[in-house]
C-alpha positions in Angstrom: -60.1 -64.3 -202.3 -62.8 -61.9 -202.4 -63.3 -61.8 -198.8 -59.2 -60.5 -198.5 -59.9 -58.3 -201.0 -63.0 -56.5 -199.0 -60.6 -56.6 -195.8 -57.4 -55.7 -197.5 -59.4 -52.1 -198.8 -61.5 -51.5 -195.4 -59.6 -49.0 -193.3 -58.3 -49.9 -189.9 -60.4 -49.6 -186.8 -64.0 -50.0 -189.4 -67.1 -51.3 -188.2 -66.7 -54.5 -190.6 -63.0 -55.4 -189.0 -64.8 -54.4 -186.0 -67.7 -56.6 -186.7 -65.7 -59.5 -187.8 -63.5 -59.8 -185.1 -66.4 -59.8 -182.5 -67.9 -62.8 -184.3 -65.1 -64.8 -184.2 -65.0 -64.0 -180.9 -68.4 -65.5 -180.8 -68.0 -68.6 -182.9 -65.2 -69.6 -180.0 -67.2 -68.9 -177.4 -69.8 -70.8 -179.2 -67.5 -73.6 -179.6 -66.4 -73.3 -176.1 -70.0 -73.8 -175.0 -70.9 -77.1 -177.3 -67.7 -78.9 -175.8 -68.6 -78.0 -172.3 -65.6 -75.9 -171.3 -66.8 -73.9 -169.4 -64.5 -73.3 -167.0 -62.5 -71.8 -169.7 -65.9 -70.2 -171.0 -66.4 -67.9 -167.6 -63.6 -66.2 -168.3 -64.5 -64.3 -171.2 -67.0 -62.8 -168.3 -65.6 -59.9 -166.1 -65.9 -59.8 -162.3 -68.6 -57.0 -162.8 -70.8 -59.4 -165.6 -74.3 -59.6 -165.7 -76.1 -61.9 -167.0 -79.9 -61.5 -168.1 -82.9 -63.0 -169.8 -85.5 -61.4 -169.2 -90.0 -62.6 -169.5 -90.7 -61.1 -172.8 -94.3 -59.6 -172.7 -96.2 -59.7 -175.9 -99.2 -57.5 -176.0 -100.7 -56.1 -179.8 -99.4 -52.6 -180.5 -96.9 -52.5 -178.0 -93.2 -53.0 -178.1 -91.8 -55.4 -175.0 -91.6 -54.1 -172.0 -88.4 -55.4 -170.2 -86.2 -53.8 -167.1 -83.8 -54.8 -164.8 -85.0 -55.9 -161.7 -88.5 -57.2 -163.5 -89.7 -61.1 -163.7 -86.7 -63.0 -165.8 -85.4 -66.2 -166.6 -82.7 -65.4 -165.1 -80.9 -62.4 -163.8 -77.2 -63.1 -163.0 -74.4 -61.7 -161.5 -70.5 -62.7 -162.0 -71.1 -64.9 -158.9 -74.3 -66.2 -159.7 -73.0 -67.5 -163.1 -70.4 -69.1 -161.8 -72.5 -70.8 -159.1 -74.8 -72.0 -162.4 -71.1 -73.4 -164.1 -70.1 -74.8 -161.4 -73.6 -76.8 -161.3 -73.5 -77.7 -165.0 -69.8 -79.0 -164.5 -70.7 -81.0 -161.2 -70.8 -84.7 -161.6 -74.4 -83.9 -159.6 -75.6 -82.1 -162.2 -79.3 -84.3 -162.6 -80.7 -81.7 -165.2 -77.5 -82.9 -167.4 -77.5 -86.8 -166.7 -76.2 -87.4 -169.1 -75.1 -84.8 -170.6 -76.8 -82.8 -173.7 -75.7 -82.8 -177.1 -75.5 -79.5 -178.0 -74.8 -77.4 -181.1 -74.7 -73.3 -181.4 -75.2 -71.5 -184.3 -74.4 -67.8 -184.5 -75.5 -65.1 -187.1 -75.9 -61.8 -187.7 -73.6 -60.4 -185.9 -73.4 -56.5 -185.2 -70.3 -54.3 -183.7 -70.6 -50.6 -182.8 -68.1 -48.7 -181.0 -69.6 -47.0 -177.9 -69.3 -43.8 -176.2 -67.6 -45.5 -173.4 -63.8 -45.8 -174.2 -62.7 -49.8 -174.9 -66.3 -50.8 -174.8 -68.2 -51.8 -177.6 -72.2 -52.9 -178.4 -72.7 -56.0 -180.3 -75.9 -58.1 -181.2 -76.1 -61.5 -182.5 -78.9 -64.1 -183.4 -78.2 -67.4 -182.3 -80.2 -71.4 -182.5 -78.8 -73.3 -179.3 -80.2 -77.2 -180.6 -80.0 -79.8 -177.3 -80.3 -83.7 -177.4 -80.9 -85.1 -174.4 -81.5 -89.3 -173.6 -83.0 -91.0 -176.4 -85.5 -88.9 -178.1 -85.3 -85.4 -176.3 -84.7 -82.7 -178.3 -85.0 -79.0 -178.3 -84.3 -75.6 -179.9 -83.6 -72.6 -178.5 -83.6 -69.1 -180.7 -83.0 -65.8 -180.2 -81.3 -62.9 -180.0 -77.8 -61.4 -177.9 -77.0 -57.7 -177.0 -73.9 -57.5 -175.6 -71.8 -54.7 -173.8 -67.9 -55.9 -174.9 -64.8 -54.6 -173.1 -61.2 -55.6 -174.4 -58.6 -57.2 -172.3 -55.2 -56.7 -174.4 -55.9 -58.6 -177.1 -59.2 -60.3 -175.7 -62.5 -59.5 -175.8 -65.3 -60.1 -172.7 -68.1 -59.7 -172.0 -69.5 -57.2 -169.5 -73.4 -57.5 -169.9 -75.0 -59.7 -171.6 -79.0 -59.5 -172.4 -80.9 -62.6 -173.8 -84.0 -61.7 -175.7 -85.6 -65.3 -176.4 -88.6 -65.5 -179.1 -90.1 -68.5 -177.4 -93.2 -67.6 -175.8 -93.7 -71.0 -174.0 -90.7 -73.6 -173.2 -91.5 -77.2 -173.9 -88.0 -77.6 -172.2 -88.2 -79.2 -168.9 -85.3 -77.1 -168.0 -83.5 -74.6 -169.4 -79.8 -75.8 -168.5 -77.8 -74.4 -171.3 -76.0 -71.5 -171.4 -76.5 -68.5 -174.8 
């Protein structure tokens, strides 16, 4: 009840409706990810989505140093990403024989309008856990920033940077999606 109360007094078009409604957003995209849709997941991308992790570089006293174009874990186009679907959904896939187990959680999520009509910046944290075979698991955290258009009454994602805190992977692969 109390949670009605806080949205019932917040003005329309605030940063917490605002907020809210992103992570929701999230928490089916999440969903959409754990149950391997994700034919129905690339379409929260637009045709113009990029999709980017970059090599964080740790180095005392200085903040990370991280552009486009630099060394990355991946650095995808619309086209790219749906080449990397396409692989995770073929029968072929041998990184995903069989498949994972996987489970998303998604916090602290952020929502600020930005300067560029129907576009809006949003961070989230998120802990992508994967079980593979019999006794393969592993844990994946970090954090989301996200460039966010609306579609009608649908939100999707126009860039999406993934900032990893791992500084080595024990993963023999990294074939989940964040």
């Amino acid at each position: 009840m109390i949670a009605m109360t806080l949205l019932d007094e917040t003005p329309p078009g605030s940063l917490a409706i605002l907020s809210l409604d992103v992570a929701q957003f999230y928490y089916h995209e999440a969903r959409l990810l754990d149950e391997r849709r994700y034919d129905e997941w690339i379409g929260l991308f637009t045709s113009e989505s990029t999709y980017w992790a970059p090599v964080r570089v740790t180095r005392e006293g200085e903040p990370d140093r991280m552009k486009p174009g630099e060394l990355a874990l991946f650095d995808d186009d619309y086209g790219t990403l749906e080449l990397r679907v396409a692989s995770l959904s073929a029968k072929s896939a041998w990184a995903e024989i069989p498949p994972s187990r996987t489970r998303r959680l998604i916090t602290n999520v952020t929502a600020t309008e930005s300067e560029v009509e129907g576009q809006v910046f949003a961070t989230s944290n998120f802990l992508t856990f994967r079980s593979r075979l019999e006794a393969t698991e592993h844990t994946f955290v970090g954090m989301r920033e996200d460039i966010l258009v609306r579609d009608g009454a649908s939100w999707h994602i126009l860039e999406r940077k993934i900032l990893l805190d791992h500084n080595t992977f024990t993963s023999d692969n990294i074939s989940v999606l964040f």
